[in-house]
KOLKOLDO-430645 format. One line per 4 residues: number of its first residue (from 1); their letters; for each residue x, y negated, z of N, C-alpha, C, O. Coordinates in pm, 1 decimal. Layout:
// residues N
NUM	A	X/Y/Z/X/Y/Z/X/Y/Z/X/Y/Z | ...
// end
This chain:
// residues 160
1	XXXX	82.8/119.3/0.0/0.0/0.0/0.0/87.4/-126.0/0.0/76.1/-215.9/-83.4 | 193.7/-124.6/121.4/278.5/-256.7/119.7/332.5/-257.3/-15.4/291.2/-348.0/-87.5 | 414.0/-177.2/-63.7/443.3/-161.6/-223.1/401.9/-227.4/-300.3/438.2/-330.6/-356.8 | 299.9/-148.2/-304.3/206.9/-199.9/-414.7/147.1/-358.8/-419.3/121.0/-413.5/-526.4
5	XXXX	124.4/-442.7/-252.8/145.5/-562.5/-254.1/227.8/-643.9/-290.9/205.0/-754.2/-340.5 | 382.9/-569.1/-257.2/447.4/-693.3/-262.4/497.7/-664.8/-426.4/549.0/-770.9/-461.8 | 504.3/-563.5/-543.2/505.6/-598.4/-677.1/391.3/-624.3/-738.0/362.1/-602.1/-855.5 | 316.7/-680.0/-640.5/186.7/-756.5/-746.1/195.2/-936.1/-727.3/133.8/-1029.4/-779.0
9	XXXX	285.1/-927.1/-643.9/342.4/-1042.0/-574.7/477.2/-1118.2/-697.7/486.3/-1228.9/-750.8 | 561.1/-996.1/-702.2/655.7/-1026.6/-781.2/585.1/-1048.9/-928.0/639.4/-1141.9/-987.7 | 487.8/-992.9/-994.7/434.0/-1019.5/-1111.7/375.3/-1126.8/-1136.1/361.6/-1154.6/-1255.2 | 320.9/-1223.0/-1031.9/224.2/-1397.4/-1076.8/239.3/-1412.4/-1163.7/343.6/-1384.1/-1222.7
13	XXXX	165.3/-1451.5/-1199.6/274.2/-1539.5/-1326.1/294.3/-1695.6/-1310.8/201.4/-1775.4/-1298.1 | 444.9/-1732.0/-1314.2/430.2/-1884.6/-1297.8/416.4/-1962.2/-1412.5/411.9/-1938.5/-1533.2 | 409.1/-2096.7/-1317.2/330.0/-2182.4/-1390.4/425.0/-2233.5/-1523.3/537.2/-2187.0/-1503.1 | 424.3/-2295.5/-1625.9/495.2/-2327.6/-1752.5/495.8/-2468.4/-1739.2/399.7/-2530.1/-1785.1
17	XXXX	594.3/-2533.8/-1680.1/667.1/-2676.9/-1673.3/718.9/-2705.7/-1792.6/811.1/-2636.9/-1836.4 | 664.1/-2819.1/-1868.6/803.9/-2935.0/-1950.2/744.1/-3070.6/-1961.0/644.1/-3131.6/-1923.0 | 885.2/-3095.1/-2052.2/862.2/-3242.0/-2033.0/842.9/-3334.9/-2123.3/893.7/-3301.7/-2230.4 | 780.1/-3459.3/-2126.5/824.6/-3502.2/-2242.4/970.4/-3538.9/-2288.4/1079.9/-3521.3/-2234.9
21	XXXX	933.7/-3593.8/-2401.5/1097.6/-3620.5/-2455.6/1168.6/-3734.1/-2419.4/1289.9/-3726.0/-2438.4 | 1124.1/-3843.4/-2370.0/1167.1/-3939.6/-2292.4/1138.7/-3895.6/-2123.8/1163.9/-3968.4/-2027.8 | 1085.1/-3769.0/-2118.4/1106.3/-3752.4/-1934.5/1002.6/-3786.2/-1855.4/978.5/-3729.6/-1748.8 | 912.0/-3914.1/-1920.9/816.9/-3988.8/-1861.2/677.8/-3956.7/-1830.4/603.4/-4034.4/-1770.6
25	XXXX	627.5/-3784.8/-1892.5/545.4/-3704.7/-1888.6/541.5/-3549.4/-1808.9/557.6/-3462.7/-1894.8 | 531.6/-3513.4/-1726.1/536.5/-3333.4/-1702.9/416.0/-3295.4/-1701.8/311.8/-3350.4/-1666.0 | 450.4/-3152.2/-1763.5/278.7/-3096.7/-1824.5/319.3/-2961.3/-1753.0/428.7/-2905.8/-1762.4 | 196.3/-2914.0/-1670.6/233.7/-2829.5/-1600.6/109.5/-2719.3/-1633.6/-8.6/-2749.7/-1616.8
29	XXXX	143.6/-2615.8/-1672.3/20.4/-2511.5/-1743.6/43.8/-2419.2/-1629.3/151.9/-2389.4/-1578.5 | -98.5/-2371.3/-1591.4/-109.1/-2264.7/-1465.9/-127.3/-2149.5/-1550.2/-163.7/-2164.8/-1666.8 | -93.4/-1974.0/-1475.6/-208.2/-1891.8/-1561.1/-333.6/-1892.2/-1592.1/-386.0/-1855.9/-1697.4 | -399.2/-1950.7/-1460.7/-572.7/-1971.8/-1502.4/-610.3/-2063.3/-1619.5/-727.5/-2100.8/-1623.6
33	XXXX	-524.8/-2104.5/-1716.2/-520.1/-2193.9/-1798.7/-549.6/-2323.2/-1775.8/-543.7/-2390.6/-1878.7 | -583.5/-2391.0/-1664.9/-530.2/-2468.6/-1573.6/-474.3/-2575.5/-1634.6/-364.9/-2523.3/-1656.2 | -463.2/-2691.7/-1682.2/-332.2/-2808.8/-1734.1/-340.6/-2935.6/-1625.9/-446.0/-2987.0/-1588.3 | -216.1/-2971.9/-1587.2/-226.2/-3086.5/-1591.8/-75.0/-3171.3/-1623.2/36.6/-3126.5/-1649.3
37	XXXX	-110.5/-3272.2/-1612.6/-18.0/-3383.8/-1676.4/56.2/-3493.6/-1537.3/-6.9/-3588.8/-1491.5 | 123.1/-3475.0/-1514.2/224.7/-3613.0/-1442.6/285.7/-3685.9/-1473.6/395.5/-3645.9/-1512.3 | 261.3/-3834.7/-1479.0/293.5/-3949.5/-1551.9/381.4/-4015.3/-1447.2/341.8/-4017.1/-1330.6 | 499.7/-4070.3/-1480.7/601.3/-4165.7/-1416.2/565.4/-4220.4/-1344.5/602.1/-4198.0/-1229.1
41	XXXX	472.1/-4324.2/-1373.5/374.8/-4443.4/-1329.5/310.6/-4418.1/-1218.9/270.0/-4508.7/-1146.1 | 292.3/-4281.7/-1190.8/148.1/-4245.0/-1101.1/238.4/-4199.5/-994.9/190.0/-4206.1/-881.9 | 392.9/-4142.1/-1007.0/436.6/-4055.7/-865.0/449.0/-4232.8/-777.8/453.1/-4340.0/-838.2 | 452.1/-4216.3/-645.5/489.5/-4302.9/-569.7/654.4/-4245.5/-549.1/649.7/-4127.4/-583.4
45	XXXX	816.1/-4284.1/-502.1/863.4/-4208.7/-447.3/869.9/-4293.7/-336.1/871.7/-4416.8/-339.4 | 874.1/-4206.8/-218.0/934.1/-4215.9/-101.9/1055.1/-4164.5/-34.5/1092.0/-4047.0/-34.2 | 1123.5/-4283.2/32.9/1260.4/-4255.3/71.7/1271.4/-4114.1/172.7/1169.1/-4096.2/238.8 | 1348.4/-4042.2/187.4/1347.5/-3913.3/224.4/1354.3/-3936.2/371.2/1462.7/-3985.2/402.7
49	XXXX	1273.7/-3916.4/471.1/1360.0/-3924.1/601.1/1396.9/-3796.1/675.5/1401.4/-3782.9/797.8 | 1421.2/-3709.5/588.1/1476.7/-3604.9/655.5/1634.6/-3617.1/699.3/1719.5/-3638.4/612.8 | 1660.7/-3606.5/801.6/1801.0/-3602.6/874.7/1916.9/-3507.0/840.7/1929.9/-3388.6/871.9 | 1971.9/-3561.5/791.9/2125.9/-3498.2/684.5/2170.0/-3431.3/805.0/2134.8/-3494.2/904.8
53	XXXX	2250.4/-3300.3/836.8/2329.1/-3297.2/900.9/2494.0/-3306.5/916.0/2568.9/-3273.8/824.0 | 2542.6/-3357.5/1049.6/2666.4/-3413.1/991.1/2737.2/-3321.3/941.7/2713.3/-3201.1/954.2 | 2832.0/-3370.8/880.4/2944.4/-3207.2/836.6/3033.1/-3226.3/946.6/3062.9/-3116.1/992.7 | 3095.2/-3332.9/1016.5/3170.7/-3359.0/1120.2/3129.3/-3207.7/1251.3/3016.6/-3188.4/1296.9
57	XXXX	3223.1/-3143.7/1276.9/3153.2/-3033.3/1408.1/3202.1/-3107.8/1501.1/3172.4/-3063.4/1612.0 | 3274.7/-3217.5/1504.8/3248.8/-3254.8/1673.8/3378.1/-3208.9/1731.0/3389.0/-3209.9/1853.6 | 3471.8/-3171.0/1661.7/3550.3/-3071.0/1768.9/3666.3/-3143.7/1737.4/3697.0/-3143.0/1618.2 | 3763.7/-3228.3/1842.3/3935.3/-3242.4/1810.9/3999.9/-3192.4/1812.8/4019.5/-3100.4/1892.2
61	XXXX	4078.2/-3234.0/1710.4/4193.7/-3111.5/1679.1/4289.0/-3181.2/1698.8/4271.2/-3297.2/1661.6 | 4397.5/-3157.5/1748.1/4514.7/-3234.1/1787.4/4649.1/-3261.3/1651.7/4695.1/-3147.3/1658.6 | 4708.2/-3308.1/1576.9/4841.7/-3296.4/1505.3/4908.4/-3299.3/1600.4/5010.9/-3237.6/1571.5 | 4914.7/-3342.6/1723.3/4998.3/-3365.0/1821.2/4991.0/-3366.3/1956.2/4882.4/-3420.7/1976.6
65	XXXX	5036.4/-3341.5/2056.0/5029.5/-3456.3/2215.2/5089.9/-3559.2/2228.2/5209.4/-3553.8/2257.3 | 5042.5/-3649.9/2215.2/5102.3/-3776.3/2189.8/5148.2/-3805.7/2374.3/5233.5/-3884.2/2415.8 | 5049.5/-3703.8/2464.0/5090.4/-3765.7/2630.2/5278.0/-3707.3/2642.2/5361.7/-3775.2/2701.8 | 5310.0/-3579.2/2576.1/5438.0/-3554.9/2587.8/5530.2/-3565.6/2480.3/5623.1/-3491.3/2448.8
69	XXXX	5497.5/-3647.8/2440.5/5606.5/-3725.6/2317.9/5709.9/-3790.6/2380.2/5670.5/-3878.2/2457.2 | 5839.8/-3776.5/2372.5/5924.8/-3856.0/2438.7/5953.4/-3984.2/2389.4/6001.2/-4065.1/2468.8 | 5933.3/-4017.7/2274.2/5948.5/-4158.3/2221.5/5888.2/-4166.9/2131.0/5858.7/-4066.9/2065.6 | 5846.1/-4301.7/2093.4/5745.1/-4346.1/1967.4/5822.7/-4251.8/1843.8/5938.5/-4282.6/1815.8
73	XXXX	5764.5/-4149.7/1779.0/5745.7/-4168.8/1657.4/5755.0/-4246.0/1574.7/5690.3/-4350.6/1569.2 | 5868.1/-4194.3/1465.4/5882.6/-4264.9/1329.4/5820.1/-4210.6/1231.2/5887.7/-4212.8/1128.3 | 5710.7/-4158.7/1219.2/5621.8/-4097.5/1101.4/5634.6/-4178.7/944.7/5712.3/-4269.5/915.1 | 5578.1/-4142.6/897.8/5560.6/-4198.1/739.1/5466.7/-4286.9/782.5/5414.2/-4264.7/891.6
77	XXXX	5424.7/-4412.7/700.3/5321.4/-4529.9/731.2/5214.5/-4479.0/661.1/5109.3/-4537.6/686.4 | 5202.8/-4348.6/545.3/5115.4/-4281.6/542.4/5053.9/-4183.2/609.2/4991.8/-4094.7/550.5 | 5065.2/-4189.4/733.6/5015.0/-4077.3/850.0/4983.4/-4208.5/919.0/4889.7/-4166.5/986.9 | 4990.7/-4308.1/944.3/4875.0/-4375.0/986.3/4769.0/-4440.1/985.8/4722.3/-4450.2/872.4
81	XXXX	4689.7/-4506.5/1092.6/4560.9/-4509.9/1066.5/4564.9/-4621.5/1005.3/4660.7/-4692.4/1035.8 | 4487.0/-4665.4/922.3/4479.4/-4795.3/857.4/4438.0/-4919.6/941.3/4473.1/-5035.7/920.6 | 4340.1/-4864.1/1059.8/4228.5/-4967.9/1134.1/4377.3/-4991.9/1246.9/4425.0/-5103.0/1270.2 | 4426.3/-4871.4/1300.0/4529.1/-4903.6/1435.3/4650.5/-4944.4/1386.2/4722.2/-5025.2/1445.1
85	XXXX	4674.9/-4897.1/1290.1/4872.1/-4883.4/1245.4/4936.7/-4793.0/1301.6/5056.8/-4777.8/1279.4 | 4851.2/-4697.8/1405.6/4943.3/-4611.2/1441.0/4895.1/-4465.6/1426.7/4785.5/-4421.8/1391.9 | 5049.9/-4380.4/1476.8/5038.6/-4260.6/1378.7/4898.8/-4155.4/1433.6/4882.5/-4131.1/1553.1 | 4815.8/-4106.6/1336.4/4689.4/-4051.6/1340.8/4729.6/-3899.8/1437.2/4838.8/-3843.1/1441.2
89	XXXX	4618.1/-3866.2/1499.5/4668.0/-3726.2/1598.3/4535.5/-3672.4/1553.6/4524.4/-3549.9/1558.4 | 4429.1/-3744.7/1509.4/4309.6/-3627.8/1495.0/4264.7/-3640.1/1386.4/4160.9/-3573.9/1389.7 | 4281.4/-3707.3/1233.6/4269.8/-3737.7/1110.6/4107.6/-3682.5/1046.0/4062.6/-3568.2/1039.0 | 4061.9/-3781.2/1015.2/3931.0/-3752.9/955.9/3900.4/-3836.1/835.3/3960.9/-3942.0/819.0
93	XXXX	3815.7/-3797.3/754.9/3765.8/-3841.9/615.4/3673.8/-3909.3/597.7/3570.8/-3868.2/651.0 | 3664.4/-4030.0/524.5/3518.4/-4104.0/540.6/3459.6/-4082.9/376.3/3516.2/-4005.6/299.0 | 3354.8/-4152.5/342.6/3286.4/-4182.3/261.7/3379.8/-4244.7/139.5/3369.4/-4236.1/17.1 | 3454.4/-4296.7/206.6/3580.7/-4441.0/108.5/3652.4/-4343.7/38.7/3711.0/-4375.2/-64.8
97	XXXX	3656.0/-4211.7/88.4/3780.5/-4161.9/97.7/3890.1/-4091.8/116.4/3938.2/-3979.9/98.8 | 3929.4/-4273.0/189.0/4057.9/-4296.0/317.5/4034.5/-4206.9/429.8/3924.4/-4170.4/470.8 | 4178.8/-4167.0/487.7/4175.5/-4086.4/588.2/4168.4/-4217.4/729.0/4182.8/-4339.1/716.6 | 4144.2/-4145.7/843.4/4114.0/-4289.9/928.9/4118.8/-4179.6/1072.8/4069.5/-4067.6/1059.4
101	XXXX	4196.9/-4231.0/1242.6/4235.0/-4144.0/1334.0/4058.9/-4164.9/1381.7/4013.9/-4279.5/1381.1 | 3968.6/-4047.8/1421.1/3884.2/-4016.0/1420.8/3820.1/-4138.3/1535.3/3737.2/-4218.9/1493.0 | 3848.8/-4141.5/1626.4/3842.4/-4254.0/1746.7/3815.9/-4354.8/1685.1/3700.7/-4397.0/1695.6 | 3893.1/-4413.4/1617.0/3900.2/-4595.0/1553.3/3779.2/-4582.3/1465.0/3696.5/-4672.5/1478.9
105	XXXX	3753.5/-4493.2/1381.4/3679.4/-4484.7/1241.8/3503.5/-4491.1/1311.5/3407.0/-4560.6/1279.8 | 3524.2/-4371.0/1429.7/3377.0/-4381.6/1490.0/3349.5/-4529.9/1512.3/3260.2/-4596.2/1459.4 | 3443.3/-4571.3/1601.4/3377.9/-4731.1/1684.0/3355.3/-4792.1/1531.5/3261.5/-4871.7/1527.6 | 3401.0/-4777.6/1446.1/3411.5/-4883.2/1307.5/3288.3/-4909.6/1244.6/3240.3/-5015.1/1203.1
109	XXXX	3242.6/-4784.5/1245.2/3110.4/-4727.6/1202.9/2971.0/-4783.3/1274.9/2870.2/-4840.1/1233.1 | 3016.1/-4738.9/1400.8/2902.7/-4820.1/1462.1/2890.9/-4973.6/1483.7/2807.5/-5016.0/1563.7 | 2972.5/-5058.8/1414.2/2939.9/-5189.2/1432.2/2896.2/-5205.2/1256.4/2807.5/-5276.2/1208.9 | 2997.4/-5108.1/1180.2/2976.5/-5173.7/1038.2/2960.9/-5031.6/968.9/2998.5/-4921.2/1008.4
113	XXXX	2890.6/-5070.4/848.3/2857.2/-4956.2/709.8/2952.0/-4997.9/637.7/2920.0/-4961.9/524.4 | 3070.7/-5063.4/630.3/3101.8/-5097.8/535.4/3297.5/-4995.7/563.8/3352.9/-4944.1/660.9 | 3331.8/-5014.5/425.5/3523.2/-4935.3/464.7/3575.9/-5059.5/470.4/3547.1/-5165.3/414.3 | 3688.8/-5015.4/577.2/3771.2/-5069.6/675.0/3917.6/-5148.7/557.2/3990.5/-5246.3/574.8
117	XXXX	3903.6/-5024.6/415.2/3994.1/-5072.7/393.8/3958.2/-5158.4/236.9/4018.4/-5252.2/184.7 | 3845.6/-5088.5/194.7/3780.6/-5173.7/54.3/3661.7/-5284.2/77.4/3644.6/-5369.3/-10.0 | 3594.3/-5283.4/173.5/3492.0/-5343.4/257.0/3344.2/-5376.2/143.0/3271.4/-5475.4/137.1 | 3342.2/-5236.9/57.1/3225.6/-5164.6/34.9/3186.8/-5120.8/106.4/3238.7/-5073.4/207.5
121	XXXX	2997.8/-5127.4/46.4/2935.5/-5033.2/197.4/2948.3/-4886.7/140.4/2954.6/-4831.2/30.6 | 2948.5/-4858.0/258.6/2966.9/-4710.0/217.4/2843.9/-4608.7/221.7/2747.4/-4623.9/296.6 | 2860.7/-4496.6/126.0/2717.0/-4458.8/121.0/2660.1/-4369.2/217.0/2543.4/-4338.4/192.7 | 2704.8/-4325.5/306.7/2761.7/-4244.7/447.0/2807.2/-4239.2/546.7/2923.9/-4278.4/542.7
125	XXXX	2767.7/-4201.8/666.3/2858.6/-4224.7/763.6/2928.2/-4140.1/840.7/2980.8/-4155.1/951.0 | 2919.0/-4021.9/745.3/2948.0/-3828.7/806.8/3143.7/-3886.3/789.8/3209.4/-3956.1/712.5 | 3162.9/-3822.6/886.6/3346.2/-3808.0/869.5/3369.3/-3654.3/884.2/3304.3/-3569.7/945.5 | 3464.7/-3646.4/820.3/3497.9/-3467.0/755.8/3613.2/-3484.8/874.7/3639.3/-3596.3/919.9
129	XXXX	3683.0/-3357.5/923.3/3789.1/-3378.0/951.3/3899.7/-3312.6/864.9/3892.3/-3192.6/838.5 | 4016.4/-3399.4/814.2/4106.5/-3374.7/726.4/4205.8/-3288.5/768.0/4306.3/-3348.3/806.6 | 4211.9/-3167.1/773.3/4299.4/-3014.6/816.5/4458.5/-3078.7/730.5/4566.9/-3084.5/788.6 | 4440.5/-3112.2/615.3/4589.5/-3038.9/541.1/4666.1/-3217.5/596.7/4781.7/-3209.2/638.0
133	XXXX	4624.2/-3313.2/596.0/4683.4/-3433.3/668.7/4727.7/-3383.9/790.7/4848.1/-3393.2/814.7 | 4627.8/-3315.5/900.7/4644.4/-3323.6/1029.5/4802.5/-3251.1/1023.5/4908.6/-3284.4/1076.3 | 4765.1/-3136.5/933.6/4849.3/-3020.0/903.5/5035.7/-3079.4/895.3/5134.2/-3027.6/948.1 | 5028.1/-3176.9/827.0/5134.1/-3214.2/764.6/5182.7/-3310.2/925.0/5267.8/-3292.7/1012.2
137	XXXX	5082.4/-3406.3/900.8/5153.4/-3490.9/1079.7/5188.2/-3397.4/1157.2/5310.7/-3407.2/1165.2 | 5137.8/-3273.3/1247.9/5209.3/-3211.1/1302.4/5373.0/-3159.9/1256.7/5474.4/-3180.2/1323.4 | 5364.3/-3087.4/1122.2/5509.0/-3074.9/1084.8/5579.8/-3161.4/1119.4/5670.8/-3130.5/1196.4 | 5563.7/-3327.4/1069.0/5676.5/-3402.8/1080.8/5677.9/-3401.7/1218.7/5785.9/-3352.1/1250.7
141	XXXX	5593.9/-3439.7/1348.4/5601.6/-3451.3/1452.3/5733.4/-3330.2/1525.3/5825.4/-3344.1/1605.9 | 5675.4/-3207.1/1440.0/5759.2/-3092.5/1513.4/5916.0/-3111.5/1457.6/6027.1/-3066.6/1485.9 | 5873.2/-3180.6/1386.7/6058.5/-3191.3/1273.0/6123.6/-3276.1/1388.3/6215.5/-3244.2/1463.7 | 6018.0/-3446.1/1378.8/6133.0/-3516.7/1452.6/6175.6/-3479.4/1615.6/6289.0/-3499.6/1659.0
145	XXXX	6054.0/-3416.6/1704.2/6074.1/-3346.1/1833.4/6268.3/-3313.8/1826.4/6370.7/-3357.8/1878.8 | 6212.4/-3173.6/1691.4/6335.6/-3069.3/1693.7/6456.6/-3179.1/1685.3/6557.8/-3170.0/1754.7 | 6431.7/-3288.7/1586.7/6531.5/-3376.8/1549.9/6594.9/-3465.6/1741.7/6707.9/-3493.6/1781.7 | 6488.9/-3477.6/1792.6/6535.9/-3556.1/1916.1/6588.4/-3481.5/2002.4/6667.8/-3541.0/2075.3
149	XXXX	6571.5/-3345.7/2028.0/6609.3/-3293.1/2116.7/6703.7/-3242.1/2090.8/6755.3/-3197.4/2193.2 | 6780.3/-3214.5/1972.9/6951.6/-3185.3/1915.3/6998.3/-3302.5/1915.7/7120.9/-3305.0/1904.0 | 6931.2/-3435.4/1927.7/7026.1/-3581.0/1973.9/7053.5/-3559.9/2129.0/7159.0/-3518.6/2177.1 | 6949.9/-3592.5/2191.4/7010.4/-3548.4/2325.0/7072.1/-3479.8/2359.1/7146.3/-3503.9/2454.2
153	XXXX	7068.8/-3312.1/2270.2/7231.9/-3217.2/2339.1/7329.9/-3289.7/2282.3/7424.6/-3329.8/2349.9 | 7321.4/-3308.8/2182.9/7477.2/-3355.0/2133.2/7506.6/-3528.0/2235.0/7613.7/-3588.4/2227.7 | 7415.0/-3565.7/2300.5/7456.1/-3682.3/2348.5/7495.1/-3618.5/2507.4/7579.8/-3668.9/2581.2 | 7432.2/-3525.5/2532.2/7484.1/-3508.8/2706.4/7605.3/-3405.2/2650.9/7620.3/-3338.5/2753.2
157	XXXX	7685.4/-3358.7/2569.6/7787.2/-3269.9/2530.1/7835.5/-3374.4/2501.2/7924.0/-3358.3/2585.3 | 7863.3/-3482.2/2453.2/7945.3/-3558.0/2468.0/7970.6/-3639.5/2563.3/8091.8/-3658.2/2574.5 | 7911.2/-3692.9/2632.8/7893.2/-3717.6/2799.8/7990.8/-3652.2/2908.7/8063.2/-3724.5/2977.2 | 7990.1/-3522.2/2921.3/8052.4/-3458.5/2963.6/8246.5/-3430.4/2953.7/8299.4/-3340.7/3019.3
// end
């Protein structure tokens, strides 16, 4: 019995949509032979208010600890944030774009729609977080660490 419902289900027959040739017509034929016609003129549209969800999960990810850093960082001026000038630890993506340290970009957002660095509005306000940036600031971070802490042996070996 269920069977037999649900391939009588799969058989309907649907309905036969087209359009005109400028677009400005849809003719919609039912099986019951059924017609009707939708004219441009006649749809109202309304703005969607269904709620996007963010792609942002919310979650920080560190390139770094910036609390046990022994000295400022000399990063590339492309690992930082555009809004702070300084070097990004949780890197995220806007609408523009531009990458921006996730902290600065939120507060940015909530005063303005517009980018920080083209000052278009922007069409969005979801921030992605940027993995292969974050990815890369950590390397250099771990480079220059390794780099500081073979200055200091070689500075207390010569000390001695």
């Amino acid at each position: 019995m269920f069977t037999s419902l649900c391939s009588s289900f799969r058989r309907a027959p649907q309905p036969t949509v087209k359009f005109s040739d400028d677009h400005a017509i849809v003719y919609v034929k039912f099986a019951s032979g059924e017609r009707i016609e939708v004219k441009k003129e006649s749809v109202r549209y309304v703005e969607s208010t269904r709620k996007h969800k963010p792609v942002d999960d919310g979650i920080a990810r560190y390139a770094y600890d910036a609390s046990t850093t022994p000295r400022p960082m000399s990063l590339p001026v492309s690992t930082h944030c555009p809004i702070s000038k300084h070097p990004m630890i949780d890197p995220v993506i806007c609408a523009d774009g531009y990458s921006y340290e996730r902290s600065n970009i939120q507060r940015w957002l909530r005063r303005s729609n517009r980018s920080p660095i083209t000052n278009k509005k922007m069409s969005h306000s979801f921030i992605m977080p940027n993995h292969a940036l974050r990815s890369t600031i950590s390397e250099l971070a771990q480079m220059e660490t390794r780099e500081s802490e073979k200055e200091n042996e070689s500075n207390l070996a010569n000390s001695k």
